[in-house]
N, C-alpha and C positions, 0 to 999 in steps of 0.2 A: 589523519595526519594534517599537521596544518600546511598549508599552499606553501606561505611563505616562510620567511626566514630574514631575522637581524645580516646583514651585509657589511662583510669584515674585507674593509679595503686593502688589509696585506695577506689575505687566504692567499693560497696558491693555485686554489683553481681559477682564480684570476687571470689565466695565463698569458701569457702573450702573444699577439697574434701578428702574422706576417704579412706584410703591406700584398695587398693582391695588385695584380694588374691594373694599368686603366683600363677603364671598359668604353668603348665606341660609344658615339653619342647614336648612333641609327646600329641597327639591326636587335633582336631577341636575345634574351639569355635563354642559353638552351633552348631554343626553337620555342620560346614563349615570349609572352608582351614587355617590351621596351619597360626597366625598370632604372633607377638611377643604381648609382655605385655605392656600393658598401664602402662606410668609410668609418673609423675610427674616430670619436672624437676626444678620446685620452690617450690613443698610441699605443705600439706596445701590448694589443691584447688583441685575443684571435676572436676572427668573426665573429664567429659561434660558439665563443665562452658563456659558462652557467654562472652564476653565482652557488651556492651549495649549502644545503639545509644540512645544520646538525645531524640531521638522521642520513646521512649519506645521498641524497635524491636532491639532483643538479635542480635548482628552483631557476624563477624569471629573473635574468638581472636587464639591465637598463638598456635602452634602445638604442644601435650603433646605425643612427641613419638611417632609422628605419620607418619614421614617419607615421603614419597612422596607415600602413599598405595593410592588405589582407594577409593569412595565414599564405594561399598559394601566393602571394606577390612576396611576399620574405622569404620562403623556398624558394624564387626564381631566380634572387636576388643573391648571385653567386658571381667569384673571379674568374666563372668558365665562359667567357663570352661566347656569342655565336662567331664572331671574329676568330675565337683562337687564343690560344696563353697570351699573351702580349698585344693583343690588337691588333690597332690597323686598321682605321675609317673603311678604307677602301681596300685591304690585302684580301684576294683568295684564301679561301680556308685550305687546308692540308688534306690530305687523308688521317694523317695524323689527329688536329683537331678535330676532324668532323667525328672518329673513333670515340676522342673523349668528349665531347660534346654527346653522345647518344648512349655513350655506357653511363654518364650520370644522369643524364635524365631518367633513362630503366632505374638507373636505383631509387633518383627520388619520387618516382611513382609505385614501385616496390614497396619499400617505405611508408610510405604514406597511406596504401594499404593497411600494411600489417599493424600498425600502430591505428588507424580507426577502426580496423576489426577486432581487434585486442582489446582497444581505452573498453568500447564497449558489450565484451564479453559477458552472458549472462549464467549466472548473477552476480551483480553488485554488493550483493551485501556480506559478502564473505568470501576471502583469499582465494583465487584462484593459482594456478603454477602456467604466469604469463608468459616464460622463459620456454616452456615445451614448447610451441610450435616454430620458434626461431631456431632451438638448436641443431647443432648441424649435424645433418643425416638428416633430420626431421623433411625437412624444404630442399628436395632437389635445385629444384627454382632459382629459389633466395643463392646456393651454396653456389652455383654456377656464376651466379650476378656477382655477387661480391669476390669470387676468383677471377673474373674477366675484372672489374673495381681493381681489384689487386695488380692483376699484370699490366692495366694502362696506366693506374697511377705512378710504377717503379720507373716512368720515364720525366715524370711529372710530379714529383711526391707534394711539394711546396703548394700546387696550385690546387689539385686533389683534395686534400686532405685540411685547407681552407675552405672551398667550399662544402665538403662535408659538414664543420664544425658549422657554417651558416645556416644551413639546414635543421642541425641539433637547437641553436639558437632559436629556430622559427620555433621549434617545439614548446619550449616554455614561453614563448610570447605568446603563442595561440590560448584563445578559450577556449571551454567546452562545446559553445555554441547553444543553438537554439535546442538544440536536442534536451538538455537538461529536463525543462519542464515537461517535457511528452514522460522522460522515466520518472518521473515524483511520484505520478499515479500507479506505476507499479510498482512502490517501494514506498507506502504510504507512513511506516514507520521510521523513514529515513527523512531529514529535516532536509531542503534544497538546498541549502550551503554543503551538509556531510556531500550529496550524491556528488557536487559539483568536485570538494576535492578530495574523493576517490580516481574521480575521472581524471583529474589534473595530475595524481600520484601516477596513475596509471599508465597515461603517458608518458610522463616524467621515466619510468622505468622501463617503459617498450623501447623509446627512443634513445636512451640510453643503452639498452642489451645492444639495439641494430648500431649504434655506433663503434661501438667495441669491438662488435664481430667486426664489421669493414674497415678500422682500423687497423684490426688484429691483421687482416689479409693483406693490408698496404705493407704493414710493417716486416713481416714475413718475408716481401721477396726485394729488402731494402737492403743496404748493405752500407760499413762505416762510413761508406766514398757517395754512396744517393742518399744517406741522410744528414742534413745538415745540423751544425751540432745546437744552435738558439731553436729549429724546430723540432727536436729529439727533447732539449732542455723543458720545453714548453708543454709535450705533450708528458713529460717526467713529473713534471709538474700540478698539470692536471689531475693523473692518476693519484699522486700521493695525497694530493686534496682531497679525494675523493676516502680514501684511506683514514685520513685522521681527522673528518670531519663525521664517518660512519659511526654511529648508537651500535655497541654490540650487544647487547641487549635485545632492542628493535632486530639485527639484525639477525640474531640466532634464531629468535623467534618467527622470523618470514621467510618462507621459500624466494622469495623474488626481491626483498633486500639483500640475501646470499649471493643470490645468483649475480647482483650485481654488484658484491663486493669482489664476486669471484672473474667478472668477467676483465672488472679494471686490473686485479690481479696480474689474470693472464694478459693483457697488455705490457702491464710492466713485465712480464716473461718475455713476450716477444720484442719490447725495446734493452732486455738486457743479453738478445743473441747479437746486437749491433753495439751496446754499449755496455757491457756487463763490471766494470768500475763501476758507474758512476751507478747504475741502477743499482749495484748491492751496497756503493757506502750509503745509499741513502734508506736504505732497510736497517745496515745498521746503526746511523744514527738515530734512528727511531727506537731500537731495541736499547741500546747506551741510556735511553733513560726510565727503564724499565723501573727504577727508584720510583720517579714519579708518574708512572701508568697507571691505571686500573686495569686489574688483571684478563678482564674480558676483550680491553684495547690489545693489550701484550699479547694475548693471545690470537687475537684478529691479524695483526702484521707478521707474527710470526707464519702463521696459517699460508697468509698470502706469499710467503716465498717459496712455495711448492711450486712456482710454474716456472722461476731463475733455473736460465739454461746455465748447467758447467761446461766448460773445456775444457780439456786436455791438452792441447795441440792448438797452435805452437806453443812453445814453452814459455813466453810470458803470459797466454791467457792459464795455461797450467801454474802457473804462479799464484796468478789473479784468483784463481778458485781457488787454490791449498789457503791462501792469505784471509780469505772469507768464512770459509769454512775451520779456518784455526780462530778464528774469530768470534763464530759462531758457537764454539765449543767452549771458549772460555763462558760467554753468557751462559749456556746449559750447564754449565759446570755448576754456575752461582744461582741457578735455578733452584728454588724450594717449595712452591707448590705445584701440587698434583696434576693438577692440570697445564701448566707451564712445561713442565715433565715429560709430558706427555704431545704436548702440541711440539716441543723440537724432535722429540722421540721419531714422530712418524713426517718430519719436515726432513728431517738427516734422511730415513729413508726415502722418498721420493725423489730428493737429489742426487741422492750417491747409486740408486737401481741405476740409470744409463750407463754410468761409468763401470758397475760393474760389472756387464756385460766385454767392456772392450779392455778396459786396466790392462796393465801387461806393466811395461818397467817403470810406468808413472809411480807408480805406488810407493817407489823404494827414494821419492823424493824429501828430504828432507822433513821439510814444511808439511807432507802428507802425509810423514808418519809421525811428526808431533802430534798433528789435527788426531788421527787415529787412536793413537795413547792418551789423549786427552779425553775423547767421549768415551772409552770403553769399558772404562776403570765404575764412571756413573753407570752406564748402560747395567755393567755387571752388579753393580750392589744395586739397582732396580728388580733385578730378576731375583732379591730375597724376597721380595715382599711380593702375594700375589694379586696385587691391586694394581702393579704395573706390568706384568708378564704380556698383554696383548701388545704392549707399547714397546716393552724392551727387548722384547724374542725378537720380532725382526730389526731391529737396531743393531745388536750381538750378531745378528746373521749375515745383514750388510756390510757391517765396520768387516768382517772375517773377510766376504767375499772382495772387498778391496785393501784388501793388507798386504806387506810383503811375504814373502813365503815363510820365513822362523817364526813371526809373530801367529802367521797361520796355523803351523806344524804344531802352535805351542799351544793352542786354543782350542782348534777344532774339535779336540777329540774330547773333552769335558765337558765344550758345549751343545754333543751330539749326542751327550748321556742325557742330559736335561732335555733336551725334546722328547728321548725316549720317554723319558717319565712322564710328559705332557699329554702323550697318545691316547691317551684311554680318558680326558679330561675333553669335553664334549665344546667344550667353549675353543680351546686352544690344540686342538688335536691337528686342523689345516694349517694352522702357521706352524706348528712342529713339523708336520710330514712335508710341508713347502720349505722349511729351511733345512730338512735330510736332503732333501733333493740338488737346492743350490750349493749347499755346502760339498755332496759329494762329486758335482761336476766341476769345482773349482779342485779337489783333492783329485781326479785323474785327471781334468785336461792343462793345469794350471799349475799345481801345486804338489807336480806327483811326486812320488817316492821312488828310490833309485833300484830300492830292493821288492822284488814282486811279493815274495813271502810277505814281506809286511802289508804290503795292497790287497793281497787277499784278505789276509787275516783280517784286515777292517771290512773290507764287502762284506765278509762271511757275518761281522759283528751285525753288520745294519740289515744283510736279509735276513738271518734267522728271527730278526724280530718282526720284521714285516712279514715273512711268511714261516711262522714256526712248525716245525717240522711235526711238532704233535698234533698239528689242529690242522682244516681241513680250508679255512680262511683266510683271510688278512688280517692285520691289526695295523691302522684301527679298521673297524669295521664301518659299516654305512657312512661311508665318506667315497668322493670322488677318486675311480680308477686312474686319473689323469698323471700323480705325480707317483703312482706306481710303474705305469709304464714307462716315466721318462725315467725313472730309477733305473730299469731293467736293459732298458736301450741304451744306456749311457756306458751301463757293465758292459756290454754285448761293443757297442761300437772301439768301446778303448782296449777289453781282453776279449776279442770274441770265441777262442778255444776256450776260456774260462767259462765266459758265461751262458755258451753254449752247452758247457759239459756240465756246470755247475749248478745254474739259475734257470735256463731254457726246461732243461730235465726234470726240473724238479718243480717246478709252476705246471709243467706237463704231466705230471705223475709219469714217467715212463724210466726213475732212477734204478728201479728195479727190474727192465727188462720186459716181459712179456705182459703184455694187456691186454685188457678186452674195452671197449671204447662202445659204449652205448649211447644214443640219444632218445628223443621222443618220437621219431617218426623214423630213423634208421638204427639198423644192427649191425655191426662192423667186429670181426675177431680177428684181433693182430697175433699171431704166435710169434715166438722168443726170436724163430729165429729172421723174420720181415723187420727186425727192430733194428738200426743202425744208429751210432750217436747221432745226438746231433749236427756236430760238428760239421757231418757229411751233407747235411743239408745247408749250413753254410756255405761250403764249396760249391752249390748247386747241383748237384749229382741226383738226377730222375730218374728213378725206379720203372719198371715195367708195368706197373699197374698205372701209371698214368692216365692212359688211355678209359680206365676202367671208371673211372669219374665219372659220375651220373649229370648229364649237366642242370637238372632238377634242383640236385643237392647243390651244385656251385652257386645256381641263383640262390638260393634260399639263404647260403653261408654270406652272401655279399649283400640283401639285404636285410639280414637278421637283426636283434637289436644284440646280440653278442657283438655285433663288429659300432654299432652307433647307438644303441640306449644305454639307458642307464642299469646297472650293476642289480639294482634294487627288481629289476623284472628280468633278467638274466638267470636269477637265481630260483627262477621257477620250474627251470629244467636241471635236473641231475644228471654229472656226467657219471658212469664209473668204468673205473682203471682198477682192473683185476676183482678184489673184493672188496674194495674203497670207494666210497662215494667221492666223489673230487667237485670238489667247491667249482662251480663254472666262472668266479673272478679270476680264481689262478689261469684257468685257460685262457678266457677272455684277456689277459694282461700280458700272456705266454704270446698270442697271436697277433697284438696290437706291435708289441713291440717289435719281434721277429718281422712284421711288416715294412716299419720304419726301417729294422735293419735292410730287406733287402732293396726298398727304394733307393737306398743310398750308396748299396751294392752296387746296383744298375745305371746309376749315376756315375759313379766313379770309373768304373768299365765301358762310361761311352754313349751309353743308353742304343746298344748296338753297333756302334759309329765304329772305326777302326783309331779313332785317335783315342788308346786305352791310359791317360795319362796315370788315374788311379790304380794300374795294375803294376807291380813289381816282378821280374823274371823267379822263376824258381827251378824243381828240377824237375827232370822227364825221365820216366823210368816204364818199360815196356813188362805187360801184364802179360805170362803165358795161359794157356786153355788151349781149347780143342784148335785144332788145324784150322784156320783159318777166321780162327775167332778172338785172334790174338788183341789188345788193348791198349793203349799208347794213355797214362794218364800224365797228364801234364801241372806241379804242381804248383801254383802261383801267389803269391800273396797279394792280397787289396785294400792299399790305402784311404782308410775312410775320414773325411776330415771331422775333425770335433764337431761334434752337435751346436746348435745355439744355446745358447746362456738360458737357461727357465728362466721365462716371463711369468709370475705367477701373482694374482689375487691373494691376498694377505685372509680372505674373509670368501673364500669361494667353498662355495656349499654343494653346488650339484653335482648330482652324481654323473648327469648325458652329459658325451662329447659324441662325436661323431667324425666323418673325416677330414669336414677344415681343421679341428681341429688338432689333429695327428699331422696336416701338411704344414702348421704353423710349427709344431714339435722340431721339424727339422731344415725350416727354412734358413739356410745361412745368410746373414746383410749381405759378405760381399760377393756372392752372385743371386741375390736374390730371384733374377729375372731368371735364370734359368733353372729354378729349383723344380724338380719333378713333383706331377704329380701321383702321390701315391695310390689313386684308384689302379696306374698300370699293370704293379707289377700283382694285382689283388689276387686274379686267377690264378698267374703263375705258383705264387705262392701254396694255394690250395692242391695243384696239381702235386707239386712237391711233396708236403705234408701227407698227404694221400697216397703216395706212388712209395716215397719212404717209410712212414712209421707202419701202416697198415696194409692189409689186403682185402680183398671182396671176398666174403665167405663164401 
């Protein structure tokens, strides 16, 4: 890549930069050597603006004052005095500034690190993925630093986030240094210009990722009233330079061009949770000239607004989003090729999953049910052809899960027959059996039906295909347990005498009454008459054999891969019920869920506590028997609140889950801190099962 780049005096990465303090004439920046003051000498532009090469990668522009100082004297050369925001020859410093005074210096020695361990990562002569050991998770370290950056800038944004940009600035003024000719001789086929600027790219792209991230953390805990709206404008600014200066070519083709189209992206995501106007007109004014884009640009900006936060709440940012997103939809509408298609296809989705998780009367707003009728009508003549079905099955899934309820009433169930028919299609089997799922927990907890007859009648439709009564399986098969269980929890939690007597019974084999329940290392024979509905083990009703529980077997049942591997080694062991072989995913999916159900039980009742808010009064009716063995059952109902909305992978293939994640299945947002977890009631559960269905021969 070349170093440089022609320099376009009205790009907008040009940005503007906001006058910093005076700096004292005696004391350190940042507890380092006496430097002069960063000064402007066009005005108007921040510190540590890049100029910007056509292939998207901030290059060197011109020196603000900067004299011929070293690499480290232009990093020191920041508006964080050792004085304090505002000076003061002679003022005591704060606690306040001494805080920001030493969380910037940790960063730009952080910094400064990562980017000379990276520039020269071996080998040089071919792509590496620079981007991995920044991201976060990766670097505990790093993720700390720049969250402590975060929370001391949100008092300070303006003087922070100046000297960050000085910093950035030092980056492209630095050379490689002497080091260059020591690597020529290990890289004898590389000319010393190429090695030089690989190194200078490399940079150029570390120092860009680490600004982004600390950016990102600044912006995050900023709010309309601590960001000012010329430093919001500037760093709006920036990013969208960055945007329409990016080669998408160049960039598809690079891991670490992506990553840093992706990063300035999610920038603009996080300055449009403080400014989401101005952040989305200026997406769409980029899209508006879709006439004159080339398609790989169009498709790059489009891409990029997967990380715009929507609102709901209050009703003018609920506005703001129907207004954008009816916006949006006219452009997809006038969409014609494939890929265009395809990039708003799964950009609609990414935006509208948050909301349809919470939606409730938004939906039935105007302006959001134009937006809706506007994409679904394409969505739906995409799903004729199947060159679009990866792109339009969750689009159709989405638009459904944020609809009003008629518009829902009037779709769902057509386009719950087209999934079906998906199932058995190897490609698109997880996005059908993912959108059964979403679909049917918005049809009981959101969009239910007044008549029960009819609500069965569709369960009934969608389990006998997932578990058909002739076969011993699921369909589809060799795909992940996960969105079978939440299927079956979802039945159980909204009808749980239904799906206890209906779904529980029959994933168990026990519709028929008397079994014999074999494994590979024990022999268990239930007669006809040890068998009690289900139902009863709902109400939690423990049998006598309790006690009889081997605790052998209970360890074994709790770390089995029945309860946490995958499906695929499960299936090593045959259960049989009666003269049947029973498929062990039915069981497996029978006990995963029943699990969830009783977590939630136990929750609702208190988790022991006497404050039983989830319990409802019911009636009390006295059991006769022998003389003094009379029985008082007491019998109550238990309000369980609706499960969370499936979060699911559009593209998830494995088949292990284990029990985070069965604790995520039923985490609710609004008490997330107290959701149980469900390793408690794990025993319990088994006692049950064992005390009720069976006996010890």
């Amino acid at each position: 890549m070349e170093a440089g780049g022609s320099r376009d005096r009205g790009h907008p990465e040009e940005v503007g930069r906001q006058t910093p303090p005076p700096v004292p004439s005696k004391g350190p920046l940042l507890g380092q050597e006496p430097v002069r003051q960063a000064q402007s000498s066009g005005g108007g532009t921040f510190a540590g603006a890049t100029n910007t090469h056509p292939d998207g990668v901030p290059q060197r522009q011109g020196s603000i004052g900067a004299g011929n100082q070293t690499s480290s004297q232009r990093a020191s050369m920041l508006p964080i005095s050792a004085s304090g925001p505002g000076g003061g020859s002679g003022g005591k410093r704060t606690p306040a500034q001494l805080a920001l005074q030493n969380v910037f210096a940790r960063f730009v020695r952080a910094a400064e690190l990562k980017v000379n361990t990276l520039m020269h990562l071996q080998p040089l002569d071919r792509e590496l993925d620079l981007f991995a050991p920044i991201r976060p998770g990766t670097d505990k370290t790093l993720d700390c630093l720049l969250e402590s950056v975060g929370s001391v800038a949100k008092h300070c944004p303006k003087l922070m986030i100046d000297s960050i940009m000085v910093w950035r600035k030092s980056k492209s003024e630095a050379s490689p240094g002497e080091g260059t000719r020591n690597i020529t001789t290990l890289y004898p086929h590389l000319k010393g210009k190429d090695i030089e600027n690989i190194l200078k790219e490399r940079k150029s792209l570390v120092s860009n990722f680490i600004l982004c991230r600390v950016l990102t953390a600044i912006i995050q805990r900023l709010t309309r009233e601590t960001l000012p709206d010329d430093l919001a404008e500037k760093l709006e600014d920036m990013v969208f330079g960055q945007l329409r200066n990016a080669d998408p070519d160049l960039t598809i083709r690079s891991v670490n061009r992506q990553a840093n189209i992706d990063l300035f992206a999610e920038l603009a995501g996080a300055l449009s949770n403080i400014r989401f106007a101005t952040v989305s007109g200026r997406f769409v004014s980029e899209l508006s000239k879709a006439a004159t884009l080339k398609e790989g640009k169009l498709d790059l900006f489009i891409r990029s607004m997967r990380f715009l936060k929507l609102k709901i709440y209050p009703m003018d940012e609920l506005e703001n989003t129907a207004d954008f997103l009816q916006t949006c939809a006219e452009l997809f509408h006038d969409a014609h090729s494939s890929r265009i298609k395809h990039a708003y296809a799964e950009v609609f989705v990414q935006l509208l999953e948050p909301i349809a998780a919470v939606a409730t009367a938004e939906v039935n707003l105007p302006a959001w049910m134009k937006t809706v009728e506007l994409i679904f009508p394409k969505a739906n003549k995409m799903v004729s052809k199947p060159r679009h079905l990866q792109a339009a099955l969750p689009l159709i899934n989405t638009l459904l899960c944020v609809s009003r309820k008629d518009f829902f009433h009037k779709h769902w169930g057509d386009f719950t027959e087209l999934c079906v028919k998906q199932l058995r299609d190897k490609l698109l089997r997880t996005i059908a059996l993912s959108s059964i799922t979403r679909l049917l927990w918005v049809y009981l907890f959101r969009c239910s039906e007044t008549s029960t007859a009819n609500v069965y009648r569709r369960i009934d439709s969608i389990t006998k295909v997932l578990f058909p009564p002739n076969r011993r399986g699921v369909v589809p098969a060799e795909t992940s347990l996960h969105a079978f269980v939440q299927i079956v929890y979802f039945i159980c939690v909204r009808y749980p005498e239904y799906g206890a007597n209906n779904v529980l019974t029959n994933l168990l084999g026990i519709e028929h009454g008397a079994a014999v329940l074999s494994g590979p290392s024990n022999a268990i024979t239930a007669s006809s008459n040890a068998i009690i509905s289900t139902s009863s083990i709902l109400m939690g009703e423990k049998g006598s054999a309790t006690s009889a529980v081997p605790s052998t077997m209970l360890d074994d049942w709790t770390t089995n891969t029945m309860l946490t591997g995958s499906s695929s080694v499960s299936t090593a062991s045959n259960m049989v019920v009666g003269d049947t072989v029973v498929n062990p995913e039915r069981l497996l999916i029978a006990l995963r869920a029943f699990l969830l159900l009783l977590a939630d039980m136990e929750e609702a009742l208190g988790n022991g506590q006497k404050e039983n808010a989830g319990l409802t009064a019911g009636t009390v009716s006295a059991v006769s028997g022998n003389a003094g063995t009379g029985k008082v059952v007491v019998e109550a109902k238990v309000n369980l609140p609706a499960p969370p909305f499936p979060q699911v992978d559009w593209h998830y293939t494995s088949s292990y889950f284990g029990i985070d994640v069965l604790n995520k299945m039923r985490e609710r947002t609004s008490r997330a801190e107290v959701s149980g977890d469900i390793r408690m009631p794990l025993s319990e559960m088994f006692f049950i099962v064992w005390g009720v269905v069976c006996e010890t021969r």
